[in-house]
Steps between C-alpha positions, in 0.01 A plus 500: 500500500129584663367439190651104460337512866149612413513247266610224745214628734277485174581165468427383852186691533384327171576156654300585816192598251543147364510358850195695594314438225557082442458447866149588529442308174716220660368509832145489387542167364671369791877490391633727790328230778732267360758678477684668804781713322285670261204533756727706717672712210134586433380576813850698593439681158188626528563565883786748400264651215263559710697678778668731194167638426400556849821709618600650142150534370672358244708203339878567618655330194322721267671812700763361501552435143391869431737639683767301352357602158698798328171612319230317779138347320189635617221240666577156633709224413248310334323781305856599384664142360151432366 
Protein backbone atom coordinates (compact mmCIF):
# COMPACT_ATOMS: atom_id res chain seq x y z
CA UNK A 1 0.00 0.00 0.00
CA UNK A 2 2.76 2.98 0.80
CA UNK A 3 4.36 2.07 -2.09
CA UNK A 4 1.03 2.62 -4.68
CA UNK A 5 1.17 5.96 -2.46
CA UNK A 6 4.72 7.07 -3.15
CA UNK A 7 3.87 6.58 -6.46
CA UNK A 8 0.66 8.72 -6.36
CA UNK A 9 2.82 11.44 -4.57
CA UNK A 10 5.41 10.78 -7.47
CA UNK A 11 2.92 11.55 -9.77
CA UNK A 12 1.69 14.80 -8.29
CA UNK A 13 5.05 16.12 -7.53
CA UNK A 14 5.93 15.47 -11.27
CA UNK A 15 2.85 17.52 -12.35
CA UNK A 16 3.86 20.43 -10.06
CA UNK A 17 7.51 20.29 -11.87
CA UNK A 18 5.54 20.71 -15.11
CA UNK A 19 3.54 23.54 -13.61
CA UNK A 20 6.67 25.17 -12.38
CA UNK A 21 8.55 24.82 -15.17
CA UNK A 22 5.85 25.94 -18.25
CA UNK A 23 4.71 28.81 -16.18
CA UNK A 24 7.75 30.79 -16.23
CA UNK A 25 8.07 29.87 -19.94
CA UNK A 26 4.31 30.82 -20.19
CA UNK A 27 4.31 33.75 -18.15
CA UNK A 28 7.25 35.26 -19.87
CA UNK A 29 5.41 35.59 -22.97
CA UNK A 30 2.45 37.00 -21.42
CA UNK A 31 -0.08 34.00 -21.32
CA UNK A 32 -0.64 34.05 -17.45
CA UNK A 33 -1.81 38.11 -17.76
CA UNK A 34 -4.48 36.80 -19.75
CA UNK A 35 -5.28 34.26 -18.08
CA UNK A 36 -6.62 34.35 -14.38
CA UNK A 37 -6.91 30.51 -13.49
CA UNK A 38 -3.56 29.55 -14.52
CA UNK A 39 -1.95 32.89 -13.24
CA UNK A 40 -3.11 31.98 -9.79
CA UNK A 41 -2.24 28.10 -9.95
CA UNK A 42 1.20 29.55 -10.73
CA UNK A 43 1.57 31.99 -8.33
CA UNK A 44 -0.17 29.55 -5.49
CA UNK A 45 2.42 26.91 -6.79
CA UNK A 46 5.40 28.47 -6.50
CA UNK A 47 4.12 30.27 -3.24
CA UNK A 48 3.75 26.75 -1.57
CA UNK A 49 7.29 25.70 -3.10
CA UNK A 50 8.76 28.27 -1.82
CA UNK A 51 7.46 28.06 1.80
CA UNK A 52 8.53 24.01 1.65
CA UNK A 53 12.05 24.98 1.25
CA UNK A 54 12.04 27.62 3.81
CA UNK A 55 10.51 25.48 6.83
CA UNK A 56 11.76 21.86 5.60
CA UNK A 57 14.98 23.04 4.07
CA UNK A 58 13.66 20.95 1.76
CA UNK A 59 10.86 19.93 -0.87
CA UNK A 60 8.07 18.05 1.32
CA UNK A 61 6.87 15.86 -1.58
CA UNK A 62 10.21 14.48 -2.14
CA UNK A 63 10.15 13.33 1.79
CA UNK A 64 7.37 12.32 1.49
CA UNK A 65 7.71 9.97 -1.31
CA UNK A 66 10.92 8.57 0.45
CA UNK A 67 9.39 7.68 3.24
CA UNK A 68 6.69 5.94 1.51
CA UNK A 69 9.42 4.16 -0.52
CA UNK A 70 10.23 0.50 0.78
CA UNK A 71 13.91 0.86 -0.51
CA UNK A 72 13.98 5.16 -0.47
CA UNK A 73 16.34 6.91 -3.64
CA UNK A 74 19.09 9.00 -2.67
CA UNK A 75 19.13 12.96 -3.95
CA UNK A 76 16.11 14.87 -5.17
CA UNK A 77 13.20 14.22 -7.13
CA UNK A 78 14.48 15.55 -10.19
CA UNK A 79 18.06 14.14 -10.07
CA UNK A 80 16.35 10.75 -9.34
CA UNK A 81 13.46 10.40 -12.33
CA UNK A 82 16.08 12.00 -14.58
Amino acid sequence: MPEYLANLVALFHGIIVVILLSGAVIGGAGFLKKHQFWQTLYLVTVGLTITSFLIFRSCFLTNLEKSLRAVPYEGGFITHYL
